[in-house]
C-alpha positions in Angstrom: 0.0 0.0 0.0 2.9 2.3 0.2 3.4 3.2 -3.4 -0.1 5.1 -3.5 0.8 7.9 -1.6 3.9 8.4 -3.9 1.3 8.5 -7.1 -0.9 10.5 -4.8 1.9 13.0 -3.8 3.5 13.3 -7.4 0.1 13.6 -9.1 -0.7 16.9 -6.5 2.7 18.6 -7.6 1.9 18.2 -11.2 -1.2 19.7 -10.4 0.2 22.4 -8.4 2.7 23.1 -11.3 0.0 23.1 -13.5 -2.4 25.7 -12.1 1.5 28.1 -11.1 2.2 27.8 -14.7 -1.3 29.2 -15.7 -1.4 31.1 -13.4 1.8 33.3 -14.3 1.2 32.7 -18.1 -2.3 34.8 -17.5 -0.3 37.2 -15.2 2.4 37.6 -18.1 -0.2 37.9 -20.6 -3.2 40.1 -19.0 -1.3 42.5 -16.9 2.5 42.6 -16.7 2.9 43.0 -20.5 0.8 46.2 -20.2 2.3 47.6 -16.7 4.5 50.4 -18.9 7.4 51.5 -16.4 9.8 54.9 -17.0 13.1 53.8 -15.7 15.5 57.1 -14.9 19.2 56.7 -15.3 22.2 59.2 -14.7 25.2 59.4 -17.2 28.2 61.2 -16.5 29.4 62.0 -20.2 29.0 65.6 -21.2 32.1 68.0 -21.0 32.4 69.8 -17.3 30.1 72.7 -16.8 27.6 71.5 -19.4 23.6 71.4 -18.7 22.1 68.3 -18.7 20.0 66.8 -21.1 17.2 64.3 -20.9 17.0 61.8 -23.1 13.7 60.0 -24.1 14.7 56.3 -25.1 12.3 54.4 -26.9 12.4 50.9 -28.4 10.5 48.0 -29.5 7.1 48.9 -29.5 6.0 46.1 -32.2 2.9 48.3 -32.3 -0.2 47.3 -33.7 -3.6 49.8 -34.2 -5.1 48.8 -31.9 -3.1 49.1 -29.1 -4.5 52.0 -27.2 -3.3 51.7 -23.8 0.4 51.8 -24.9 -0.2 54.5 -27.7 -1.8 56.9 -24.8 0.9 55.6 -22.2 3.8 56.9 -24.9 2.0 60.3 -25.6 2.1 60.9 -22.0 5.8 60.9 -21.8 6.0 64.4 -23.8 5.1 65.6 -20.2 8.8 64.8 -19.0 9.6 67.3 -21.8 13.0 65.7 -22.9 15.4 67.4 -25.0 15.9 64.5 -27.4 14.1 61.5 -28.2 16.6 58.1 -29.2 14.1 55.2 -30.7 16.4 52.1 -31.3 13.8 50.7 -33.8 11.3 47.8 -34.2 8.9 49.7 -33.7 6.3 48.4 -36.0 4.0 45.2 -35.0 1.4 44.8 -37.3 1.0 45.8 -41.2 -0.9 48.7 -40.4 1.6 49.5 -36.8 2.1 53.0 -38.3 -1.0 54.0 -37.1 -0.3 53.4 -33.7 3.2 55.1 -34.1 1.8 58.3 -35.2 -0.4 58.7 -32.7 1.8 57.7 -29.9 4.9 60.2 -31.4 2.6 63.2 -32.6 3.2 65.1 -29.5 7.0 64.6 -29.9 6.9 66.9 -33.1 9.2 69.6 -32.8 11.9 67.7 -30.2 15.1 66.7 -31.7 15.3 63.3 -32.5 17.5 60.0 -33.7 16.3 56.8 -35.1 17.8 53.1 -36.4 15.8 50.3 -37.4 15.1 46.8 -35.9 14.0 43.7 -38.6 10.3 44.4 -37.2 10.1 47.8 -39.2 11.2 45.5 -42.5 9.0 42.6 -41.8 5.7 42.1 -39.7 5.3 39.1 -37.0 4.6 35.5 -37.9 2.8 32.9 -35.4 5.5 30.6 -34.8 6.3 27.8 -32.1 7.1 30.7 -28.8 9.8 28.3 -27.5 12.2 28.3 -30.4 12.7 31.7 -28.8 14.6 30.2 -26.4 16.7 27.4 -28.3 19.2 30.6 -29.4 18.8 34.4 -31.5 15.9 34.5 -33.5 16.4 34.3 -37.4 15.2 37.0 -40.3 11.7 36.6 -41.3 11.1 33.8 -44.4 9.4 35.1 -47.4 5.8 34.6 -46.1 6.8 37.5 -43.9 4.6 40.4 -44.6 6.6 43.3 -45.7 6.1 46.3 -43.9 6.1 50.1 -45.0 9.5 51.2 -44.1 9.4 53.9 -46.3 6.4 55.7 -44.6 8.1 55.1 -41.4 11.0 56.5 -42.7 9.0 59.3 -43.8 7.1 59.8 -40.7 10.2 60.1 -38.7 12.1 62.7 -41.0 8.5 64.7 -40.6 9.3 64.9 -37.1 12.6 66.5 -37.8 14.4 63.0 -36.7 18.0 61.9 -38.0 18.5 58.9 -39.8 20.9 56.8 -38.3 21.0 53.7 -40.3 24.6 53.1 -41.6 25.0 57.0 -41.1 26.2 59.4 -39.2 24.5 63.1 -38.0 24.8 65.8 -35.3 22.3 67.8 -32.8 23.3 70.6 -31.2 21.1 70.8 -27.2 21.4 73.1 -24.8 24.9 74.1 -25.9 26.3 70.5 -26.3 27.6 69.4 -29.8 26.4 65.9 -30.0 27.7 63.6 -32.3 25.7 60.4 -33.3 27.0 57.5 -35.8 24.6 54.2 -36.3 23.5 51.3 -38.1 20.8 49.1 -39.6 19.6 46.2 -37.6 22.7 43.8 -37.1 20.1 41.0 -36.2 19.7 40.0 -39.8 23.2 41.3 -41.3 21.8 45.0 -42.4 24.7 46.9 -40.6 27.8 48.1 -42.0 29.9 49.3 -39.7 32.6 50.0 -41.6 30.8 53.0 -43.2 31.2 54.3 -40.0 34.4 56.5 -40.2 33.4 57.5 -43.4 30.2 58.8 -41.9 32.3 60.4 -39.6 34.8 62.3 -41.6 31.6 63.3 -44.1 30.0 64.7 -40.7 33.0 66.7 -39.7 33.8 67.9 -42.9 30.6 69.1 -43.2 30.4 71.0 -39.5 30.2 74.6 -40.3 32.5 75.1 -37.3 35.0 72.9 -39.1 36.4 76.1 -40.7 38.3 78.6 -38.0 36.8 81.8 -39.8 33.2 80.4 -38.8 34.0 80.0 -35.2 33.1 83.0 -32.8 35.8 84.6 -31.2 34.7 84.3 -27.8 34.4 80.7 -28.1 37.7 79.0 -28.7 37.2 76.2 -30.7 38.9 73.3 -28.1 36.0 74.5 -25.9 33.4 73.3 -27.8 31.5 70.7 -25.9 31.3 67.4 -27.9 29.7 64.1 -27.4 30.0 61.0 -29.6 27.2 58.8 -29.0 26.3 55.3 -31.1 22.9 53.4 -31.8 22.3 51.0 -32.5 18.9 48.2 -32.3 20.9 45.1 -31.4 23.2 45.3 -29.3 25.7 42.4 -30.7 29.2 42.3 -29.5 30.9 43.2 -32.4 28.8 46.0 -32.9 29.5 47.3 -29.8 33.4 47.0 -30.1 33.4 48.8 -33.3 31.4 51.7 -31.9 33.7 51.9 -28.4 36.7 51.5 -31.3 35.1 54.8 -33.1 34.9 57.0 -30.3 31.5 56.5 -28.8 31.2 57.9 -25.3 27.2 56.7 -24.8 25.6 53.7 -27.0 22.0 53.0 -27.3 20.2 49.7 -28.3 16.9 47.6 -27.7 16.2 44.3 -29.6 16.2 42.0 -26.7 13.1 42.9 -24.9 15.0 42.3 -21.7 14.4 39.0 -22.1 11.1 39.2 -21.8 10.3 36.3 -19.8 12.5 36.5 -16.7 13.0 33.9 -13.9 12.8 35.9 -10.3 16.3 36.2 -8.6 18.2 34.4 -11.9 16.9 37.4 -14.3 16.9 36.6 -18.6 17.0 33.5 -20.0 18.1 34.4 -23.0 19.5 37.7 -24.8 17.8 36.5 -28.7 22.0 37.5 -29.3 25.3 37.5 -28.3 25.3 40.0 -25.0 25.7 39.4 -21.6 22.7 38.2 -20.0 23.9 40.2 -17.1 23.8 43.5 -19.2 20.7 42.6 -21.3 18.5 45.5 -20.2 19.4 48.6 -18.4 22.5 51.1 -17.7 26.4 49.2 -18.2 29.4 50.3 -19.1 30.4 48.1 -22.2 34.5 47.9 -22.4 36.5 46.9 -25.4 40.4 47.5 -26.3 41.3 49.3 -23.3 38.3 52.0 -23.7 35.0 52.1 -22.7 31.4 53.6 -23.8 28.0 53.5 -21.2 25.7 51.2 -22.5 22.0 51.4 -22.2 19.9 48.4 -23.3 16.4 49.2 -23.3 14.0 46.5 -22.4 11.4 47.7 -24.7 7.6 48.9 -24.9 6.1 45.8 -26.4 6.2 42.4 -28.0 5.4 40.6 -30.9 1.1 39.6 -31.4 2.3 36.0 -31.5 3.8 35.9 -28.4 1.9 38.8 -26.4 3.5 37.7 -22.5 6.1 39.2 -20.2 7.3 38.1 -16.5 9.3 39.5 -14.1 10.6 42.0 -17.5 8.2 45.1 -17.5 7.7 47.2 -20.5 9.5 49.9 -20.2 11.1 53.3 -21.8 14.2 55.2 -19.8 14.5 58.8 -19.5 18.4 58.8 -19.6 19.6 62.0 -18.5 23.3 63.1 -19.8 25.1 65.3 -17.1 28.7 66.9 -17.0 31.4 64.7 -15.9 34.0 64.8 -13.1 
């Protein structure tokens, strides 16, 4: 008679597992996903004696048109009244995801602004088997992919007044900081070419209308001028990340990796869906690389895809990133 209290036993902790496992599943996928957090972070990178600037970082919406709650939640953060917006891309979800977008960014029109793409402002979502997600970095989307309106997006961001960062390079002068930006396409499926970065670079300076002495005011000796060289960048793979610590970059910027999304309490990410860290898979790090070193923030992101529409223990979230002098 012994071994039916084993069955007994073993057959209550399935059970138990069981109703746990829906349990957080409906947690993940009725609340947390929609529990839209501001994280605030402090960088010490501008010159000494600079004002600081707040930075708006925004990634991975994978917005869809009907997603109302997030749309209004985004609109509310022109309330913080940053001084620059950063979106690290994917921030379409859903064929028609630029209708969401607008509405969310409209009251952003008329703040400086920087944008790269993810491969979710290429190609939309595709149902497909959730756990593969965690069997190693997702690949690019197969042919049955529906292609998205890149162009419009693209359009739609340069209304705003927003630099194109993909594979470029481009500058924004705030508050009386010269800030340098260089980027690239999505490195996730192989659009990035970092080695156009110097290029950029040189094209940039070149270009600076304070390049030439005669332009630059006499009260304002030109080894004052405050500059900052900041990279973005969606995914935030390794090799990425050395080049832009290798080309100067005193700040980088990235998303992609939805902070894991679904977390394990006290253990943290899973996975990274690419080659970082798990320990520096979402929030504020300092990434180091041939003896120099950049901050690194790794936004967690604002959404997921409509295939796989959970989160646990991994908030949605944007950062207000605020830039101040350093010591």
């Amino acid at each position: 008679m012994a071994p039916a209290p084993r069955r007994t036993t073993a057959g209550t902790a399935l059970a138990v597992l069981a109703v746990a496992g829906a349990g957080a599943f409906a947690w993940g996928s009725l609340i947390e996903r929609r529990l839209f957090t501001l994280r605030r972070v402090s960088v010490p990178v501008l010159p000494p004696g600079s004002d600081p600037i707040r930075v708006l970082h925004l990634s991975d919406l994978h917005m869809a048109p009907w997603q109302r709650d997030k749309q209004e939640w985004v609109r509310s953060l022109a309330d913080l009244k940053p001084d620059l917006i950063v979106d690290t891309g994917d921030n379409l979800g859903h064929e028609r995801g630029l209708e969401g977008i607008e509405r969310a960014f409209e009251r952003f029109r008329g703040i400086p602004g920087v944008f790269a793409h993810g491969s979710n402002d290429y190609y939309g979502p595709q149902a497909k088997n959730p756990f593969k997600y965690f069997t190693g970095p997702s690949k690019k989307g197969s042919s049955t992919a529906p292609r998205l309106d890149n162009g419009a997006l693209n359009a739609y961001f340069g209304g705003l007044g927003w630099l194109d960062l993909n594979n470029a390079a481009g500058a924004v002068d705030v508050k009386g900081t010269h800030l340098e930006f260089f980027g690239v396409n999505d490195p996730h499926i192989g659009f990035d070419r970092v080695e156009a970065i110097p290029g950029a670079l040189d094209e940039l300076r070149e270009n600076d209308p304070y390049s030439d002495d005669a332009t630059w005011p006499e009260d304002a000796p030109r080894a004052d001028r405050p500059t900052v060289t900041i990279g973005v960048t969606h995914s935030p793979y390794r090799r990425v990340l050395d080049a832009f610590v290798t080309y100067g970059a005193a700040m980088i910027f990235a998303g992609h990796t939805h902070g894991g999304q679904v977390c394990v309490p006290g253990f943290g990410a899973l996975v990274t869906n690419c080659d970082i860290p798990r320990k520096q898979v979402k929030g504020l790090s300092i990434w180091r690389h041939a003896f120099r070193s950049a901050f690194l923030n790794v936004s967690a992101g604002l959404g997921t895809s409509i295939y796989a529409p959970v989160r646990f223990a991994c908030r949605p979230e944007a950062t207000l990133v605020t830039l101040t002098p350093s010591s």
